[in-house]
N, C-alpha and C positions, 0 to 999 in steps of 0.2 A: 747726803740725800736722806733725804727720810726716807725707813725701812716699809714698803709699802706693800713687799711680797713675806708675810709671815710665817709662812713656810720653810725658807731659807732662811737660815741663822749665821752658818759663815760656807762661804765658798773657795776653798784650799784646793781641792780635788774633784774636776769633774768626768767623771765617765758616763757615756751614751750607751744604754743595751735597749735597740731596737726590738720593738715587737711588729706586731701586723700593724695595727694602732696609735699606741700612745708610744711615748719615750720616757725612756726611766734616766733622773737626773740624781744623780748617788755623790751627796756633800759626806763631810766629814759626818754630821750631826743627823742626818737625816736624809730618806730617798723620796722624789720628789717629782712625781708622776703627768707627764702633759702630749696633749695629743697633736702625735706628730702633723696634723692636719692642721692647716691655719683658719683661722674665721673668714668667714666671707666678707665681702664686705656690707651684704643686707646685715650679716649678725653685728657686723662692727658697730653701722650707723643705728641702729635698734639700738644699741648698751648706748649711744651716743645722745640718743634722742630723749630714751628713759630718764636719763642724766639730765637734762635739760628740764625736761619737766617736772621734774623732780624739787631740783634745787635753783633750778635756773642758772645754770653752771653745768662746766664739763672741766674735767682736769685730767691731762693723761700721766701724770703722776699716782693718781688713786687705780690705775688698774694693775692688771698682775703681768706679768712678764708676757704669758701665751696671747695676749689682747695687743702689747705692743709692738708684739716680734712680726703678728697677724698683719698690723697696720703698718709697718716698713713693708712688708711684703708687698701691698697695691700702692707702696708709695715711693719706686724707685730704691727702697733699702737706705734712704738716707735719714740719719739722726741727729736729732739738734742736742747736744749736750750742754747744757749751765753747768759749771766746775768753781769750784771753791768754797769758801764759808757761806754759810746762808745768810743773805743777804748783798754778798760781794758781787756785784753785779758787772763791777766794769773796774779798772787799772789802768792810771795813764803814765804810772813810771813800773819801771823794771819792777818785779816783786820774783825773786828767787820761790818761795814757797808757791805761790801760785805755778811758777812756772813748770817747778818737780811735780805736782799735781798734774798736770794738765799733760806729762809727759808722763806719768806713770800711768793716766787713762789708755793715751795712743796705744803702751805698749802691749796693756791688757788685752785691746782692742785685737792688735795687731796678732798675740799669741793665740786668742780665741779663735778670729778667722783663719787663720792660717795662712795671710795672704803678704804675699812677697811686697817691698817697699815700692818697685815698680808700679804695682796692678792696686797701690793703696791710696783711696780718695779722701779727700782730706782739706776743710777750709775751716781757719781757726781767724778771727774776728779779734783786728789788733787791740781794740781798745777795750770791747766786753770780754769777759770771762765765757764765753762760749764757743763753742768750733761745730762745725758741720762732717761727719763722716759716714760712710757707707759700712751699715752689717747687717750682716746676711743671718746670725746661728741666733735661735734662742740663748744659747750659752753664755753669748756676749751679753745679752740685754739682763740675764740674772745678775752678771757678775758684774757690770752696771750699777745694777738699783741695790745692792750688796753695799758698793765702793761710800767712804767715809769723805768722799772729793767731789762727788755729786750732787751738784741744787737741783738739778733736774732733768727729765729727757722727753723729747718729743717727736713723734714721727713728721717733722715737718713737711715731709714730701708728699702726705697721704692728702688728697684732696676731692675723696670723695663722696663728701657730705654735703654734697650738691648737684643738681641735674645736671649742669655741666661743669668739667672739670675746668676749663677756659669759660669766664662769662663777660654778659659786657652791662653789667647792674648799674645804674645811675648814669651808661653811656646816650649822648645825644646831640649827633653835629648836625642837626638840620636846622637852620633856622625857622621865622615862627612871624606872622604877622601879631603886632604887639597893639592892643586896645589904646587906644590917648585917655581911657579912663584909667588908667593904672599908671599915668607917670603925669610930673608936672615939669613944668620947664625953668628952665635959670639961665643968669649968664652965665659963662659966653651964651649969645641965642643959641636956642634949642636945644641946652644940655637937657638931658633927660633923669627927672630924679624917681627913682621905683617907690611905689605908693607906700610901702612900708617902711621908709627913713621915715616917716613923716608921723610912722604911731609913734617914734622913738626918738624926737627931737633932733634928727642926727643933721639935717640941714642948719637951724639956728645952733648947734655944734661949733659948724663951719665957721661962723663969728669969732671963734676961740682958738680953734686949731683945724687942721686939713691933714695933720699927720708927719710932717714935714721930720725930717732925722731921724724918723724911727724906719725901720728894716722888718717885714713880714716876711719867715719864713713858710712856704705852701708845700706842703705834701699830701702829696695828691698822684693824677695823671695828666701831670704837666699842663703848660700851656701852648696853644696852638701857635704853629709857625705861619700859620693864615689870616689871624688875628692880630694885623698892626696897632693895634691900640694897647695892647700886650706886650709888645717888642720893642725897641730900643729905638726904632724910626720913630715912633708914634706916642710911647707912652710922656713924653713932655711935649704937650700942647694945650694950648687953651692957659686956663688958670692953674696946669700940672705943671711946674718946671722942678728942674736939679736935680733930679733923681735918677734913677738907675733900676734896671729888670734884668737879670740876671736867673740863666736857665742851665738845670744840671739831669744826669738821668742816672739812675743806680738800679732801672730795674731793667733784669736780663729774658728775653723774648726766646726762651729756649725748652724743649721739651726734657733736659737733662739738667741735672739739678748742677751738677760739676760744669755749666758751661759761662764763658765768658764773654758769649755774645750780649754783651747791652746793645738797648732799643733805642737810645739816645734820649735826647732830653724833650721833644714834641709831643704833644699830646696827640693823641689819634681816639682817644673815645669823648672828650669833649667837654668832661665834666670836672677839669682840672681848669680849665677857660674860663669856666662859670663861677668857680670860687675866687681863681685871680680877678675878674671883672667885678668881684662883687665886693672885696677887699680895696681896689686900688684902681681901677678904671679911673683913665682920665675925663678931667672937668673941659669940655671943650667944646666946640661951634659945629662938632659932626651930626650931632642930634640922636646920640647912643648915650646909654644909660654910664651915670656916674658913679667910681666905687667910693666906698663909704671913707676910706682915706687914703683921695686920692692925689697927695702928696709924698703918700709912702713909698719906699723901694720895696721891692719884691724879688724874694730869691726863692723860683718854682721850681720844685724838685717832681720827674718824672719818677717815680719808686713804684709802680702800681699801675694794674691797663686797666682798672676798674675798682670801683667803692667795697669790694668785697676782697677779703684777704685770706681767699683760701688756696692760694698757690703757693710752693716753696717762696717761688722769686718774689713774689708780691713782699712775702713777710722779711725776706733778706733786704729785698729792696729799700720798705722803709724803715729797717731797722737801722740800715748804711746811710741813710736821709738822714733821722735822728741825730747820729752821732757827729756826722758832717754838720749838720746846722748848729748842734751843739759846741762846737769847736770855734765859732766865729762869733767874736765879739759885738758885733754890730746885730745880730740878730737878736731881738728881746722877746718876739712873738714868734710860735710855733701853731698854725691851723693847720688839722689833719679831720677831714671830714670823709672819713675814709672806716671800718671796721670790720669785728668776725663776733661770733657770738657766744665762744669764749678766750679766756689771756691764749697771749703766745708768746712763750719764755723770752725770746731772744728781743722782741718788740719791747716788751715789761722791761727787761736791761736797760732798752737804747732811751725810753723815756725817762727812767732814773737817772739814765746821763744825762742828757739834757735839761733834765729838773735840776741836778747838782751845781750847773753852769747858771740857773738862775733865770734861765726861763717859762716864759709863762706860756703852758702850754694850751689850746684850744683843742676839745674830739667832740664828735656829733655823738648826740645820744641813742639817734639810729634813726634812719630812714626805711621802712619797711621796703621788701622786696619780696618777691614768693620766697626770697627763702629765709631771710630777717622777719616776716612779718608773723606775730604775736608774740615777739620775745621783748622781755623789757632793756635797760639799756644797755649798751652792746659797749666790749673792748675794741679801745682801750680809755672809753668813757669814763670805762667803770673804778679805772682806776684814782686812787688818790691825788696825784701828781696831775692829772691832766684838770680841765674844765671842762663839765661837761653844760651843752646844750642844746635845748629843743625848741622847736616850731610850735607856736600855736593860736589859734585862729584869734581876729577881733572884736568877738565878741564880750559883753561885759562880763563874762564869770570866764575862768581861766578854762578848754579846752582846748586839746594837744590836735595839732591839723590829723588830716587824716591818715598820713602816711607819717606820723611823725612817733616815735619813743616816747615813755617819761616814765616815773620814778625818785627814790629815794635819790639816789646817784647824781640826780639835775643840779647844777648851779642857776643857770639863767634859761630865761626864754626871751624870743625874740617871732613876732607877728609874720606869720607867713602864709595865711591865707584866709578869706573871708570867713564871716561866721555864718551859721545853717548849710554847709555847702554851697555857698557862693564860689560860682569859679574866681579864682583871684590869684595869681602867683606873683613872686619879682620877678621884672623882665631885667635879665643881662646880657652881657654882648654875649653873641653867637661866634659858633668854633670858625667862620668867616669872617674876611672884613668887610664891615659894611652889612652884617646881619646883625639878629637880637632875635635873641627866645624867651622862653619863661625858664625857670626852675625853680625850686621849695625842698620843704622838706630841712627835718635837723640839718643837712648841709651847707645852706644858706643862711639857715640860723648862727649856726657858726663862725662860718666866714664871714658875717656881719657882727659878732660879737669883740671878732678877733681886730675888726677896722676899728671897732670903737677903742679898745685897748690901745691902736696906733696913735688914736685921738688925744688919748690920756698923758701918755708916756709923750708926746708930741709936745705936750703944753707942760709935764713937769720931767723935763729929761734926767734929773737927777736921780728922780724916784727910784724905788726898789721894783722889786716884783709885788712883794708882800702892799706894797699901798698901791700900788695899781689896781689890786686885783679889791682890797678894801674900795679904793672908791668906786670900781663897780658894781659892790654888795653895797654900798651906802647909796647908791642913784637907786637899784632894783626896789618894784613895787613893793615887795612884802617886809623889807631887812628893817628891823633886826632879826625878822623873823626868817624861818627857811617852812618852806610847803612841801610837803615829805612827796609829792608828784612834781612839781615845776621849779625847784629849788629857791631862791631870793626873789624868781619871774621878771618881768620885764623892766628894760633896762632903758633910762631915762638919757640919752647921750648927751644932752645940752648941762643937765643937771651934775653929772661926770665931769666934763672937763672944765665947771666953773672954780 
C-alpha cells in the first residue's frame, strides 16, 4: 500500500500514553500525536465534499489514519481491505504468497484489537484479493496503512455522505399513462416500439438480428416478480422464442454488515424492471413496449435496492454480482446502470474480473439525483474497463438530457429525451403486469447501448469483445473522432450490425 500517513515510518512497537485529549503513538522512529476524539461526521463529509470539488474525486487511501479510524467509527467498524501486489486484484487458483499475506494481515489485525477468535468478524471474498473485517483501535488502521501487503482500505460501512443512509434514488413502481405519440406500433399487432429506437435505427436493426444466442447480464435491482413479461411465463411470446430469464440476488437487507440475510432475487424499487424491459422485453401482441433485443436471455442480478451505492451491502452485493457473471461463459454483456461518486475498492476488483473473462462491460455515466447532481461522470463509469454512457436530447447540436452526466469518460450516447425541454421519455414496461411508465436518464441510455451490443454479438457470435465494441465506435456519429463531452455519440444500430 502506498505509504499515505508520512509520519509513520515503521511500526515495531506501539504504546498508548493517554492525555486529557490527544493520544501519543510512540514507533520505533518517531512519536506520533492524534486526538483521541474522532471526526464527526459533518467534519468527515466537509474533507469529503472539499475533495470532490476539488479534484472531482475522493479517495480514502489519501487520508491519514485519524480520518479513517473517524469513518469506521459511524460505519459499523467495518474495513474493506485490498491485499497483495498492486495491481492483483483477484486469484482464481491457490496462490500460497497471497495467502501468507492475507493471513499475516488477519493476525496483525487480531493482535491489535485484542479480540478473541470467537468475537472476531471476518469475510474474505473467494475470488478477489479482499476481505471485510471489524476494527475498532487507531492502532490497527496505522499498522495497516504501514503493511507492505496492502492495495488498499476503505471504510465501507460508512454511509453517511447522504441524507439518507437507506434511499430509494431511481426507485419507481407506479405505473404511468404512456402518450401514443411516443411509440409506434409493429407486429405481432400492437407491439409497442419507444420513440427513441427510431433516432437510432434499432427497428430496421431487427432485419439483421434480434439478439438471439447472445446472454445479457443485468445488475441492478432485479427484476419484478409482477412483471410477467420479465419471467419465464411470459418472456417467449410473440416473435420472442427460445430463450431464457434467469434471476439471482446477492444483496443482503440487513442493518449489520456481518449479516447473511439476502433479500432475494425480486426487485421491490422498480428500476431494475426498467432496464430488463428496455434491454430484452418481448416482441408480442400484448401492446407493451419492446426491448431492444428481444431475443436475448437475461441473467437479472438483485445486488442493489437502489441506483446509489452507498451502502456496505449494495457494494458487496455487486461486487458478488460481478464476479458471479464473470464466471459464466454464456454471458458476453455486463449492464450496470447503477453508481457512487467516487471508486470503491472491492467494485474496481470485481470489474477487472469480469473484464479479464472478456466481457464487455456497460455503466451509466450518471443520472443526477439531489445527491449525484453536478458531479461529472460517476464510478464505475469512470473506469477504464467499463463503457461508459449518457443520455442526450434530439436536438441537432449534441446536449446532455437534463438529468443526464457527460464528459471526458463518455463512450457513446444514446437520445432520451426531446430537445428545448420537450417532455419526452421511453416508455417501458412498468414494475406490474400489464402496466408501462416512462423512464430516462444515462440509465436507459445504457441499457439500450447494451441491447445493441446483443444485436452485434447476435449476427457475428464469433466476434471478440474487442470488434464488438470497434463496430460500435465505427456506427457512432462522430468516430473516428472522440468528443471530449459525449464520447464517439450516437450510435447508429442498423449501420452496427450490417
Amino acid at each position: 500500500m502506498k505509504k499515505i500517513n508520512s509520519l509513520v515510518m515503521l511500526l515495531l512497537v506501539i504504546t498508548i500514553v493517554s492525555c486529557s485529549k490527544d493520544a501519543v503513538i510512540q514507533t520505533e522512529s518517531e512519536v506520533v500525536q492524534f486526538s483521541e476524539t474522532p471526526l464527526t461526521i459533518d467534519q468527515i463529509n466537509q474533507e469529503i465534499t472539499e475533495s470532490l470539488d476539488d479534484s472531482g474525486d475522493f479517495d480514502w487511501n489519501k487520508q491519514d489514519a485519524h480520518f479513517l479510524w473517524s469513518a469506521l467509527g459511524h460505519g459499523q467498524n467495518v474495513l474493506t481491505i485490498g491485499y497483495g501486489n498492486e495491481g492483483q486484484s483477484f486469484s482464481e487458483a491457490f496462490d500460497r504468497e497471497l495467502e501468507e499475506k492475507k493471513n499475516n494481515l488477519l493476525a496483525l489485525i487480531k493482535d491489535q484489537e485484542e479480540v478473541s477468535k470467537e468475537d472476531f468478524k471476518f469475510r474474505a471474498d473467494e475470488i478477489l484479493t479482499v476481505f471485510d473485517v471489524e476494527v475498532t483501535k487507531i492502532e490497527t488502521v496505522i499498522a495497516l496503512m504501514e503493511s507492505d501487503y496492502v492495495r488498499y482500505l476503505e471504510p465501507n460501512g460508512y454511509n453517511q455522505y447522504t441524507v439518507e443512509q437507506k434511499s430509494s434514488s431511481g426507485c419507481d413502481t407506479e405505473g404511468a399513462s404512456i402518450s401514443a405519440a411516443h411509440y409506434s406500433t409493429i407486429s405481432p399487432n400492437n407491439a409497442q416500439v419507444s420513440w427513441h429506437f427510431d433516432e437510432h435505427n434499432i427497428p430496421q436493426a431487427w432485419n439483421q438480428s434480434t439478439g438471439s444466442g447472445v446472454t445479457i447480464g443485468l445488475i441492478d435491482t432485479g427484476v419484478s416478480k409482477s412483471q410477467l413479461l420479465l419471467n419465464s411465463s411470459g418472456i417467449n411470446d410473440g416473435y420472442s422464442s427460445g430463450r431464457t430469464v434467469e434471476k439471482y440476488g446477492t444483496f443482503i437487507d440487513s442493518n449489520w454488515w456481518w449479516s447473511s440475510n439476502y433479500d432475494g432475487e425480486h426487485d421491490k424499487c422498480g428500476h431494475g424492471t426498467a432496464m430488463g424491459s428496455t434491454m430484452a422485453s418481448p416482441r408480442n401482441d400484448n401492446g407493451m413496449p419492446v426491448g431492444v433485443a428481444y431475443n436475448a436471455n437475461l441473467v437479472a442480478y438483485r445486488a442493489t435496492e437502489d441506483v446509489l451505492l452507498n451502502d456496505y451491502h449494495e457494494r458487496k452485493g455487486v461486487s458478488d454480482a460481478l464476479t458471479q457473471l464473470g464466471d459464466r461463459s454464456d454471458v458476453k454483456i455486463i449492464s450496470m446502470s447503477i453508481g457512487y461518486v467516487w471508486s470503491i475498492g472491492n467494485i474496481e476488483d470485481a470489474v477487472e474480473y469480469a473484464y479479464s473473462k472478456g466481457k464487455l462491460i456497460f455503466a451509466a455515466g450518471g443520472t443526477s439525483t439531489s445527491f449525484t447532481n453536478g458531479y461529472g461522470v460517476i464510478f464505475p463509469a469512470t473506469m477504464d474497463e467499463t463503457i461508459a454512457v449518457t443520455g442526450v436530447t434530439d436536438g441537432s447540436s449534441y446536449e446532455r438530457c437534463d438529468v443526464c452526466h457527460s464528459g471526458s469518460k463518455i463512450d457513446f450516447t444514446i437520445i432520451m429525451e426531446g430537445d428545448n425541454d420537450t417532455s419526452k421519455a421511453p416508455p417501458v414496461l412498468g414494475f406490474n403486469n400489464g402496466e408501462r411508465r416512462y423512464t430516462g436518464g444515462s440509465s436507459v441510455a445504457t441499457a439500450t447501448t447494451a441491447g445493441i451490443a446483443a444485436l452485434i454479438w447476435s449476427k457475428y457470435p464469433s466476434w471478440s469483445r474487442t470488434q464488438v465494441l470497434n463496430r460500435l465506435k465505427e456506427s457512432a456519429e462522430f468516430y473516428p473522432s472522440k468528443n471530449g463531452s459525449f464520447g464517439y455519440g450516437n450510435i447508429d444500430a442498423l449501420e452496427a450490425v450490417q
